[in-house]
Structures are given as C-alpha cells and as structure tokens.
PyMOL Python script that loads the backbone (N, CA, C, O; Angstrom):
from pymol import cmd

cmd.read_pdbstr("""\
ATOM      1  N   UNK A   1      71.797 -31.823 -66.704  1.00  0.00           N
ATOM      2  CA  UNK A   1      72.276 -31.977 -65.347  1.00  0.00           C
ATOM      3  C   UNK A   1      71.971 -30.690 -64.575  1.00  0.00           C
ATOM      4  O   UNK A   1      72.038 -29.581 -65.106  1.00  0.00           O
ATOM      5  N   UNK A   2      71.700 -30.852 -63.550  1.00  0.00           N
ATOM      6  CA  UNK A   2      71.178 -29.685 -62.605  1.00  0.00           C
ATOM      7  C   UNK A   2      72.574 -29.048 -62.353  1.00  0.00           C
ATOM      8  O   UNK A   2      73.669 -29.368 -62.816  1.00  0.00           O
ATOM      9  N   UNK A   3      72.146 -27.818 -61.282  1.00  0.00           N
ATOM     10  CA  UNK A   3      73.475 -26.884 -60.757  1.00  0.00           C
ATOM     11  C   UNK A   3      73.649 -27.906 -59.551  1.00  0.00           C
ATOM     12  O   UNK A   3      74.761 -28.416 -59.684  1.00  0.00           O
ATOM     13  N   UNK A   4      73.168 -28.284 -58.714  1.00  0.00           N
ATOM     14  CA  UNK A   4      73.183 -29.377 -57.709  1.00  0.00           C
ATOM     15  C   UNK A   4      73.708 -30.703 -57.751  1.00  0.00           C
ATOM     16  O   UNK A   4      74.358 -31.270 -56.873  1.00  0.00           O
ATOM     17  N   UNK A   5      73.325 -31.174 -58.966  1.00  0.00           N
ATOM     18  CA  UNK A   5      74.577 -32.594 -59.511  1.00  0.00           C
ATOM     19  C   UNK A   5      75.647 -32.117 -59.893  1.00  0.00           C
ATOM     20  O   UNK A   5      76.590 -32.475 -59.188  1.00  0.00           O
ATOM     21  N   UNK A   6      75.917 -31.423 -60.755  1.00  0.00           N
ATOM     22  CA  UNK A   6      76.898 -30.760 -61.203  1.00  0.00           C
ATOM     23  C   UNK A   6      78.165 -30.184 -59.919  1.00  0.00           C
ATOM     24  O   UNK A   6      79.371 -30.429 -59.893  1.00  0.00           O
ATOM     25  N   UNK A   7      77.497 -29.527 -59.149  1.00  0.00           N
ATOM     26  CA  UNK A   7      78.598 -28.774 -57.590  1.00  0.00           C
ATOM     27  C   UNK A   7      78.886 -30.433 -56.889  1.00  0.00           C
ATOM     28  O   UNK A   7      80.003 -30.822 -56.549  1.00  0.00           O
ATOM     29  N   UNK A   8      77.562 -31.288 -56.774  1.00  0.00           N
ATOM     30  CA  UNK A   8      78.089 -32.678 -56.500  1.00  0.00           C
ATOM     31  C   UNK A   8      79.122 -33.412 -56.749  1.00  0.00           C
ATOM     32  O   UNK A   8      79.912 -33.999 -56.011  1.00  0.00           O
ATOM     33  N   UNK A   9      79.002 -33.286 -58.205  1.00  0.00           N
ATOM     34  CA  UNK A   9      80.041 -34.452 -58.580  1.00  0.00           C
ATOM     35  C   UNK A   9      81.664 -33.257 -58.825  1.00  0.00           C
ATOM     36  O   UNK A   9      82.749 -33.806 -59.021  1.00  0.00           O
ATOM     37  N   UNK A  10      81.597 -32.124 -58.787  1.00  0.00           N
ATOM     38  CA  UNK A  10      82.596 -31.147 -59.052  1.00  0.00           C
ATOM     39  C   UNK A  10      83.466 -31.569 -57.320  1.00  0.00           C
ATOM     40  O   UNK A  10      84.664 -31.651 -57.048  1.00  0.00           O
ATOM     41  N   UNK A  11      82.608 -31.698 -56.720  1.00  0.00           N
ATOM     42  CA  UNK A  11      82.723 -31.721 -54.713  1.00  0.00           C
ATOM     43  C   UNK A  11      83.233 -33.130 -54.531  1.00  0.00           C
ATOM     44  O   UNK A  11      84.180 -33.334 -53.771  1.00  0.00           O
ATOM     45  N   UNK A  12      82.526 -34.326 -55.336  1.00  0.00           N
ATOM     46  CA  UNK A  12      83.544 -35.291 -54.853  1.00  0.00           C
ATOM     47  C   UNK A  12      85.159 -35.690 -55.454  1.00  0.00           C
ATOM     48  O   UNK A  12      85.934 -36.543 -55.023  1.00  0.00           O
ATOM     49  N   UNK A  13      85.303 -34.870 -56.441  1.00  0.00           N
ATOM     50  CA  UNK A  13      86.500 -34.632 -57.167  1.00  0.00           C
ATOM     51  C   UNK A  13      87.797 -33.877 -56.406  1.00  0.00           C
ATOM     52  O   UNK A  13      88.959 -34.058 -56.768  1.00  0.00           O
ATOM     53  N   UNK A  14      87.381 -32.943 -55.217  1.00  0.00           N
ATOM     54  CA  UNK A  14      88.153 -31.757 -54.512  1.00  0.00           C
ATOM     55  C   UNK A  14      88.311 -32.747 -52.903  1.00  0.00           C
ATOM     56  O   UNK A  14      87.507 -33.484 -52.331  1.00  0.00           O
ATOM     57  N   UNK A  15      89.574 -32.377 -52.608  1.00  0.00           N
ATOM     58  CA  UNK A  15      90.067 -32.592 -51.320  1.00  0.00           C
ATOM     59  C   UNK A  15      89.442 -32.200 -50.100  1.00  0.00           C
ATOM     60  O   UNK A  15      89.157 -31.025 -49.867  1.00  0.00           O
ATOM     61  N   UNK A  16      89.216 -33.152 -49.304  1.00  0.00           N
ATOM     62  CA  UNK A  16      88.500 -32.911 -48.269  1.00  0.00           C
ATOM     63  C   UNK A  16      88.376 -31.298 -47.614  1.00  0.00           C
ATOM     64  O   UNK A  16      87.334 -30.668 -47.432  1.00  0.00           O
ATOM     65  N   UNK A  17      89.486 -30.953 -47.388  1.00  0.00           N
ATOM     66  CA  UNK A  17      89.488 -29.264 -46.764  1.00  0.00           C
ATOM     67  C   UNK A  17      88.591 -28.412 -47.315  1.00  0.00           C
ATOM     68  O   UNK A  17      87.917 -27.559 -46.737  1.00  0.00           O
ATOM     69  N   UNK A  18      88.633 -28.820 -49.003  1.00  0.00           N
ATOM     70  CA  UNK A  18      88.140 -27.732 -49.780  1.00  0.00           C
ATOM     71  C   UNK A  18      86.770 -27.941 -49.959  1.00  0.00           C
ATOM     72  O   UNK A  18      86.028 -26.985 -50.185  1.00  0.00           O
ATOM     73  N   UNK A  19      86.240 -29.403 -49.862  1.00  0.00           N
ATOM     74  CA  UNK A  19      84.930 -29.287 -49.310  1.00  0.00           C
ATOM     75  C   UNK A  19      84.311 -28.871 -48.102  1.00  0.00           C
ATOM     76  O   UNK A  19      83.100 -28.671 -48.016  1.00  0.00           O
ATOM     77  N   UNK A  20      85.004 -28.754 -47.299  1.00  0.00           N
ATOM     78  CA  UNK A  20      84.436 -28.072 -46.080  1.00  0.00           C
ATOM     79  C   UNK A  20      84.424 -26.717 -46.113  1.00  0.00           C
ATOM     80  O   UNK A  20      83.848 -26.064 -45.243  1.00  0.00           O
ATOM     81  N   UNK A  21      85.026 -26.204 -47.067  1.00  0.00           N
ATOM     82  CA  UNK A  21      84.665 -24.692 -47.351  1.00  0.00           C
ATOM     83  C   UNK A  21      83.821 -24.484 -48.362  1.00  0.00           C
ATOM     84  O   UNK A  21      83.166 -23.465 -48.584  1.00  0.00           O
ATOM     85  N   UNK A  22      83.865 -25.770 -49.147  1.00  0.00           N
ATOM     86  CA  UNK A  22      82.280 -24.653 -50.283  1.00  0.00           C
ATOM     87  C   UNK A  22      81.194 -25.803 -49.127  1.00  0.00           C
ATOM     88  O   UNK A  22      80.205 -26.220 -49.730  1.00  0.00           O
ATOM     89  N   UNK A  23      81.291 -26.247 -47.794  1.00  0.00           N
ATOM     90  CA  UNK A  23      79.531 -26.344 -46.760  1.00  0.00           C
ATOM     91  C   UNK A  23      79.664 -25.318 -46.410  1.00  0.00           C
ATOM     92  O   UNK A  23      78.587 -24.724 -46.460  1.00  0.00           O
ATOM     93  N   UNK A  24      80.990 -24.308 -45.805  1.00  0.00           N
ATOM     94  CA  UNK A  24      81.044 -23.400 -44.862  1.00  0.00           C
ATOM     95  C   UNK A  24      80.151 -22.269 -45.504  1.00  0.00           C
ATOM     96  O   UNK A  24      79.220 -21.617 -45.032  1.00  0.00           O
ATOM     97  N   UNK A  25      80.891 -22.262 -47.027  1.00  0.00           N
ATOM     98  CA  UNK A  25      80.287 -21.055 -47.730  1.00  0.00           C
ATOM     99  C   UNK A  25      78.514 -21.375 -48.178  1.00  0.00           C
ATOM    100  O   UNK A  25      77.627 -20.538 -48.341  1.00  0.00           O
ATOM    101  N   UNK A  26      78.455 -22.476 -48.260  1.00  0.00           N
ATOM    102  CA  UNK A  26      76.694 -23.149 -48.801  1.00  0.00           C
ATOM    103  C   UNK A  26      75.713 -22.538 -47.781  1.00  0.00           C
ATOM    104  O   UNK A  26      74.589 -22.063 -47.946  1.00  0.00           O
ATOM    105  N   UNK A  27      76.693 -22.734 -46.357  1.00  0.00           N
ATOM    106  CA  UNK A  27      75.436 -22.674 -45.122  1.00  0.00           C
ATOM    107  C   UNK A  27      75.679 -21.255 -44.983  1.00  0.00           C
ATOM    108  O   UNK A  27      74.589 -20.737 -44.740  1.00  0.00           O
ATOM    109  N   UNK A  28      76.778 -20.202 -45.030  1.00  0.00           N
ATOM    110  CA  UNK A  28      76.603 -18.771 -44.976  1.00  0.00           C
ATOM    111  C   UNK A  28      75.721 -18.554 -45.653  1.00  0.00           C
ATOM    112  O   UNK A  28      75.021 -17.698 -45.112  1.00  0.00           O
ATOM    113  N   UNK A  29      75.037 -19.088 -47.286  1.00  0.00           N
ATOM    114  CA  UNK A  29      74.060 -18.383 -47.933  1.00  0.00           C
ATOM    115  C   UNK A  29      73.145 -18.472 -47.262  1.00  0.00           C
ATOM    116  O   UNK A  29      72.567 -17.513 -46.751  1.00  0.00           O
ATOM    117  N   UNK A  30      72.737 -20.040 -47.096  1.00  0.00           N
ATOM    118  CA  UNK A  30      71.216 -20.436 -46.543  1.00  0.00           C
ATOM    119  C   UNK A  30      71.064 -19.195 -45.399  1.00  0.00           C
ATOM    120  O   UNK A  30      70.258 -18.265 -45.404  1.00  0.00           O
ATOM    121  N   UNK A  31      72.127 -19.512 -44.415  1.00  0.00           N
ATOM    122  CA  UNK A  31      71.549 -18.089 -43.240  1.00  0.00           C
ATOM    123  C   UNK A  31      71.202 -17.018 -44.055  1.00  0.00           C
ATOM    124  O   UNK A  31      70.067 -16.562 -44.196  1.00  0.00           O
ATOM    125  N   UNK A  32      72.472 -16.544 -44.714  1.00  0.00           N
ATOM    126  CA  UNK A  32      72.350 -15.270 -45.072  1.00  0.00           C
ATOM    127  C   UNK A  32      70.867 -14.855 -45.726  1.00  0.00           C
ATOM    128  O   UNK A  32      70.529 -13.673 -45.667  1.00  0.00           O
ATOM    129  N   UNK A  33      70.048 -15.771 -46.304  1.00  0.00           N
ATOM    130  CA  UNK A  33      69.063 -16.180 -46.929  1.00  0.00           C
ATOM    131  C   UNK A  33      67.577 -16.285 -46.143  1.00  0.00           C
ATOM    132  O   UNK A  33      66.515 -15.980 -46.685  1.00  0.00           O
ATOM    133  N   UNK A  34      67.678 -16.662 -45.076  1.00  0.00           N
ATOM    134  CA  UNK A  34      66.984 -16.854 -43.824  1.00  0.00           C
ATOM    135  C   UNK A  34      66.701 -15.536 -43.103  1.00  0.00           C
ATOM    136  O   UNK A  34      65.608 -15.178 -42.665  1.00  0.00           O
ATOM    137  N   UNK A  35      68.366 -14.579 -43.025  1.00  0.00           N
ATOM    138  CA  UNK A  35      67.910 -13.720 -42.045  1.00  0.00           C
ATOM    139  C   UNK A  35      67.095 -12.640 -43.287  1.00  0.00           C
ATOM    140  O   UNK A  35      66.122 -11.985 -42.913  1.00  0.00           O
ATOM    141  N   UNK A  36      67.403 -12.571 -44.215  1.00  0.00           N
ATOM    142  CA  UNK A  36      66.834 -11.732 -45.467  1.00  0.00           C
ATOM    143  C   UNK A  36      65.218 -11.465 -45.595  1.00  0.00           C
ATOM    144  O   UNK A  36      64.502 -10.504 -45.877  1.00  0.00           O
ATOM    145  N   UNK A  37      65.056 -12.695 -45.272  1.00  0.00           N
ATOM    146  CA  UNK A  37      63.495 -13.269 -45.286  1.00  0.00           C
ATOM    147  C   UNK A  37      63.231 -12.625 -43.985  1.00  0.00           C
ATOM    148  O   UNK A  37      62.146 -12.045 -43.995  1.00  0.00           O
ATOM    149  N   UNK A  38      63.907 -12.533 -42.804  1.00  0.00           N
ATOM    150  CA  UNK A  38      63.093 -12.386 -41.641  1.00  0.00           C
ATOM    151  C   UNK A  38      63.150 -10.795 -41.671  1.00  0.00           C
ATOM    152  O   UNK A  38      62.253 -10.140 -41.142  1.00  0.00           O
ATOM    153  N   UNK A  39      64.194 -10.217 -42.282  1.00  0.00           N
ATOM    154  CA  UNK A  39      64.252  -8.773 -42.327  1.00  0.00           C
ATOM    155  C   UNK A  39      62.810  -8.347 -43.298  1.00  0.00           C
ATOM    156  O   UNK A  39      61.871  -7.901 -42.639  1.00  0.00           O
ATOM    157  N   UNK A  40      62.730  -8.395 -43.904  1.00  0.00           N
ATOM    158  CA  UNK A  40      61.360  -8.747 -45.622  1.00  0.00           C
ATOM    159  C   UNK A  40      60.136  -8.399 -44.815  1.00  0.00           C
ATOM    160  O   UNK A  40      59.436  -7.398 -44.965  1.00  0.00           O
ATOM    161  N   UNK A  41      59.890  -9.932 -43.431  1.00  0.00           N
ATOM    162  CA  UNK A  41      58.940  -9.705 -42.933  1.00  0.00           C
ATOM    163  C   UNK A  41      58.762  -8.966 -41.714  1.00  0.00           C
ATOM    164  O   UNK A  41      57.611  -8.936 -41.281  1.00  0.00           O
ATOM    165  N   UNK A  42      59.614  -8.390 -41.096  1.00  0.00           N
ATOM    166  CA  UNK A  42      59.646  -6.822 -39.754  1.00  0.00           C
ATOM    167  C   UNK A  42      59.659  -5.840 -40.911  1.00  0.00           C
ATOM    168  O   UNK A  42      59.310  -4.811 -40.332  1.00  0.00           O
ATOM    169  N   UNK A  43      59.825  -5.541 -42.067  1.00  0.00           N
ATOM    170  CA  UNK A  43      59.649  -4.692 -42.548  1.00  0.00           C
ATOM    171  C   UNK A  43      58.070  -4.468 -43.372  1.00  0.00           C
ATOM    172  O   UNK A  43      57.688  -3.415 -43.881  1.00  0.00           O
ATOM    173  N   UNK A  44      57.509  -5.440 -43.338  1.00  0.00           N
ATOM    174  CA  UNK A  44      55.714  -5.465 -43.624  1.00  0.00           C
ATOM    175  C   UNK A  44      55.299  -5.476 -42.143  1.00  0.00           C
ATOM    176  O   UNK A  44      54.160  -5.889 -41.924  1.00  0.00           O
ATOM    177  N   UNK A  45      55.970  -5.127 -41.193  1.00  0.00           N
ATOM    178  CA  UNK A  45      55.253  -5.141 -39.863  1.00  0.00           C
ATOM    179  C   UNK A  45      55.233  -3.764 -39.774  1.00  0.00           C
ATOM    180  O   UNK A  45      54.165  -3.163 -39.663  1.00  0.00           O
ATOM    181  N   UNK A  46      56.412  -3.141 -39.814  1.00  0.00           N
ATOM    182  CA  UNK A  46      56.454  -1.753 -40.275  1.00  0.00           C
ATOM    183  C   UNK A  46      56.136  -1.252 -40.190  1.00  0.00           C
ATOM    184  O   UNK A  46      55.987  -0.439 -39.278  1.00  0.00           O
ATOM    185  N   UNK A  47      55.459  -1.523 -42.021  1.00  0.00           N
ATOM    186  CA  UNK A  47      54.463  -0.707 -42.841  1.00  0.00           C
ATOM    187  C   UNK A  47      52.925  -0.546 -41.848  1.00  0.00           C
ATOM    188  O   UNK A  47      52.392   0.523 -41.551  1.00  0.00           O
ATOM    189  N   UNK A  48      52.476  -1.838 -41.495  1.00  0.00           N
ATOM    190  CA  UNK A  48      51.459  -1.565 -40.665  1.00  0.00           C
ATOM    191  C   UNK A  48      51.283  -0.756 -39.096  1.00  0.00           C
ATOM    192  O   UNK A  48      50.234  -0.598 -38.472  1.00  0.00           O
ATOM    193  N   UNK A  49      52.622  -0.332 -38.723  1.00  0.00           N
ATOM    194  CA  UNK A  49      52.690   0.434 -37.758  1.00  0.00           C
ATOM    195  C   UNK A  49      51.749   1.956 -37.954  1.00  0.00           C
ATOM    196  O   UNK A  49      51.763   2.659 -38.964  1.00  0.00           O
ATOM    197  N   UNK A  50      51.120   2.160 -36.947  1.00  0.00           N
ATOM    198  CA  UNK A  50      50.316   3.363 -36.904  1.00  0.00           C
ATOM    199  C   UNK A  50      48.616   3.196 -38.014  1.00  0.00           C
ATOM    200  O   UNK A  50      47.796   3.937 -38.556  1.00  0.00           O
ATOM    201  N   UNK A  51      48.816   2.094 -37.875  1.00  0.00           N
ATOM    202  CA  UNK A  51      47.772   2.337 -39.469  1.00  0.00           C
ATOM    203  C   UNK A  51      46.422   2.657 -38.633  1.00  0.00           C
ATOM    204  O   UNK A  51      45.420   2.990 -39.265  1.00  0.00           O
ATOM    205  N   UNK A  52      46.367   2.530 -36.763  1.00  0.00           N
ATOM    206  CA  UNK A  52      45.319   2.733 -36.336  1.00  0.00           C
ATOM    207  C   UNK A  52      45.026   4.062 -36.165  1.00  0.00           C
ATOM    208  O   UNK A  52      43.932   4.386 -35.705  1.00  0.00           O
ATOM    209  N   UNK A  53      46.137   5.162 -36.579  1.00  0.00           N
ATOM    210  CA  UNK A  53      45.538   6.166 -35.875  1.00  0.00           C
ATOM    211  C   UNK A  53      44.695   7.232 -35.788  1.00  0.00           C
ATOM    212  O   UNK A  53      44.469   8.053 -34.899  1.00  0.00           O
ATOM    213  N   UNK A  54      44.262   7.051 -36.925  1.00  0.00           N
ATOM    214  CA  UNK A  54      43.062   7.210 -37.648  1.00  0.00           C
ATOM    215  C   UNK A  54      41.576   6.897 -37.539  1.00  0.00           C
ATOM    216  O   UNK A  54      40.683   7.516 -38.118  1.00  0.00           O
ATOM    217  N   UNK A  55      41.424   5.839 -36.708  1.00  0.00           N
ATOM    218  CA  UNK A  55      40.456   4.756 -36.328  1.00  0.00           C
ATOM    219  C   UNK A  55      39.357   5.673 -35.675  1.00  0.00           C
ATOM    220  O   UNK A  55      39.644   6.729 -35.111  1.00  0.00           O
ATOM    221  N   UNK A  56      38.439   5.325 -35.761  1.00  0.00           N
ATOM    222  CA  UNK A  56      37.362   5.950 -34.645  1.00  0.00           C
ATOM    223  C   UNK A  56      37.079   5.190 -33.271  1.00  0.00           C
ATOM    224  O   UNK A  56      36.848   5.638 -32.148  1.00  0.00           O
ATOM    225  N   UNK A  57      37.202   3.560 -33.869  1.00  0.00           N
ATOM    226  CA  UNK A  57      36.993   2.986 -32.647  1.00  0.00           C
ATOM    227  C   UNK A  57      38.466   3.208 -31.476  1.00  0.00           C
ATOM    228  O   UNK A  57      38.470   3.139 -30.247  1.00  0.00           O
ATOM    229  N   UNK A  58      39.309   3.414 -32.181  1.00  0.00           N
ATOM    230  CA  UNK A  58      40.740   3.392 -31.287  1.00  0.00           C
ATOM    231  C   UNK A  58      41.072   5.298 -31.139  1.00  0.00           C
ATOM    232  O   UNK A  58      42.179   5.725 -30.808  1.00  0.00           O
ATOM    233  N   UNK A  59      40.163   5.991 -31.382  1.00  0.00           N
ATOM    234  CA  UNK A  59      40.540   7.572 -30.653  1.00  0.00           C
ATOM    235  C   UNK A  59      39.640   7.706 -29.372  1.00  0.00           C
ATOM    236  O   UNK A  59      38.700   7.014 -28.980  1.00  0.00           O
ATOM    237  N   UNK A  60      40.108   8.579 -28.965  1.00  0.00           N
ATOM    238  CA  UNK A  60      39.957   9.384 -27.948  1.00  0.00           C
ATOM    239  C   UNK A  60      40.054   8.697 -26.618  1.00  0.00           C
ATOM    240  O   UNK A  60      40.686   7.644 -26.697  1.00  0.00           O
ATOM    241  N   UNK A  61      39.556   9.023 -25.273  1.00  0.00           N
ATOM    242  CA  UNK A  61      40.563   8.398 -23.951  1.00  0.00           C
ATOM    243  C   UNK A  61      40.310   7.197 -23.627  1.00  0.00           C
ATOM    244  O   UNK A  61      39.165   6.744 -23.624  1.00  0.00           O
ATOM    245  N   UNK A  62      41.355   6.528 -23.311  1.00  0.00           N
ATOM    246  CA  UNK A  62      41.721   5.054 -23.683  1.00  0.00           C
ATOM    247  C   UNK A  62      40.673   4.464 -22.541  1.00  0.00           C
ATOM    248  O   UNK A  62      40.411   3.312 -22.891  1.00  0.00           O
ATOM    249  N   UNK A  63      39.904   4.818 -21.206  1.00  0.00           N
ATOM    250  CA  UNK A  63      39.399   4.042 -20.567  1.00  0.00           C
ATOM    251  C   UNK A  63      37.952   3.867 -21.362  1.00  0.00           C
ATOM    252  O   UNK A  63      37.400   2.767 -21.395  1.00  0.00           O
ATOM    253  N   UNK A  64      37.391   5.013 -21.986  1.00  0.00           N
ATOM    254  CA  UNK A  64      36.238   5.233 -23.611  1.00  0.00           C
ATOM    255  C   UNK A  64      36.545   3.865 -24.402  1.00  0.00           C
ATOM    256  O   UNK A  64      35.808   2.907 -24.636  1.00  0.00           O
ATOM    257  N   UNK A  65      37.715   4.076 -24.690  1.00  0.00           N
ATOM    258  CA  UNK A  65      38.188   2.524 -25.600  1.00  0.00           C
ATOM    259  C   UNK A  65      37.563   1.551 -25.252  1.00  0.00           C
ATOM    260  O   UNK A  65      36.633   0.970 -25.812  1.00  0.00           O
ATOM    261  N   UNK A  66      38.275   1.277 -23.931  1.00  0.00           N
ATOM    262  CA  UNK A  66      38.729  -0.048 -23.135  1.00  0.00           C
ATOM    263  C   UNK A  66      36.712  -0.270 -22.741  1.00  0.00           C
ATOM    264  O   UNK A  66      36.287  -1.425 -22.715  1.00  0.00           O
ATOM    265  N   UNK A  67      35.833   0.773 -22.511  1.00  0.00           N
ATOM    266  CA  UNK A  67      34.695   0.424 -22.429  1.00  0.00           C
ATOM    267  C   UNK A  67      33.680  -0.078 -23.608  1.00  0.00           C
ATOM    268  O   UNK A  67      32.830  -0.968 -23.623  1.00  0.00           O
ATOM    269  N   UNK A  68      34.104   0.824 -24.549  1.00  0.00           N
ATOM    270  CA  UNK A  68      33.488   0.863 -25.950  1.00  0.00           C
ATOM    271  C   UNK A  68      33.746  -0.881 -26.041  1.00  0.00           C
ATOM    272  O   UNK A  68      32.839  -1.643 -25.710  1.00  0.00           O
ATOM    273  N   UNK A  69      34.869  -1.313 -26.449  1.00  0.00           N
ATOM    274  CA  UNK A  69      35.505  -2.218 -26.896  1.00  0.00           C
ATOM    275  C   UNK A  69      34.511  -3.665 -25.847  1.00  0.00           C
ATOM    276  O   UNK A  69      33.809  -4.537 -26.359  1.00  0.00           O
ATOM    277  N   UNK A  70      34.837  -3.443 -24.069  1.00  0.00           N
ATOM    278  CA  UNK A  70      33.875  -4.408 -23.551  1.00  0.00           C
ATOM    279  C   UNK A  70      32.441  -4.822 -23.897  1.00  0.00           C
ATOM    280  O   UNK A  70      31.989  -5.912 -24.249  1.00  0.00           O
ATOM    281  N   UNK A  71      31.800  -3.519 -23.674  1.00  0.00           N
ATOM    282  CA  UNK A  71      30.742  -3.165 -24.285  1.00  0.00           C
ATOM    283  C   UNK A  71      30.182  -4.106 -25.649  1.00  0.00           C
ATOM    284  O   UNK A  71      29.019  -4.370 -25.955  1.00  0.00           O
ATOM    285  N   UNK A  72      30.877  -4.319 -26.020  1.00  0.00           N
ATOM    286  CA  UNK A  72      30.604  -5.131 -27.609  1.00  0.00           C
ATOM    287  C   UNK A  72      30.479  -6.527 -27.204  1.00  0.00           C
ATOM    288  O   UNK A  72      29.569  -7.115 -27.789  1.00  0.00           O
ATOM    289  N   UNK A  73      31.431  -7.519 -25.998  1.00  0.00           N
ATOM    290  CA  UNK A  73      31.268  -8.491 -26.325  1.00  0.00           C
ATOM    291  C   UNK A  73      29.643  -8.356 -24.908  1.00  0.00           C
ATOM    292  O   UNK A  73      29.603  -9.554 -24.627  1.00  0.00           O
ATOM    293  N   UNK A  74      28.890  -7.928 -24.325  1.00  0.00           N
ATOM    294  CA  UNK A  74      28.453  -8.389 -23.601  1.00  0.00           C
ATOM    295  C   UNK A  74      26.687  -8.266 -24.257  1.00  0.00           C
ATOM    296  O   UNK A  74      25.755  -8.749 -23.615  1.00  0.00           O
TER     297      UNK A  74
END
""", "prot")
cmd.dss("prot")
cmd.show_as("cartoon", "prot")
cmd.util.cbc("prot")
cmd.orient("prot")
C-alpha cells in the first residue's frame, strides 16, 4: 500500500474538522514546496549575474557596443 492510500483511508476514518487540517497542512507543503523551487531557480540566475564582465564583445563604451553589436546583423 502506498503512503497516499494509506493517509487516505487513515483520512476517511477522522472527523471532518480534522480532515480539514491535515488539507490545510498538505497544501502548506505543496506551497511551501513551490516557493522552494522558485527560490532554487533566482538563485541559478544569480550565479549567472556578471558573468559578462569579462566579455570583449560587451567592454568598453556602450554606444562601441550598441554599434559593434548592429553592425553584425547588417
């Protein structure tokens, strides 16, 4: 039997109130679970912060850039 049949059939055994607190507590994980994940991925955004600054195509004065950069598609 799974952990999922098992909390099932444990859940239709318990009084209504007390099932509405192990959804209350089920759906705190899932969020809690959700925002975890979204923290996970701003923190690999992060990591890639600054990784240009180093670049040759992205130094020196930005209107150089902004030409260099046109320059390519024409």
């Amino acid at each position: 039997m799974t952990t999922a049949e098992r909390l099932y059939n444990t859940a239709k055994e318990l009084p209504e109130p007390l099932v509405a607190e192990i959804l209350d507590f089920a759906e705190f994980l899932r969020n809690k679970s959700a925002v975890s994940d979204v923290t996970a991925r701003k923190e690999m955004l992060i990591d890639l912060a600054g990784g240009l600054e180093n670049s040759k195509t992205f130094s020196g004065d930005l209107l150089e850039i902004q030409k260099r950069l046109r320059d390519e598609w024409e």
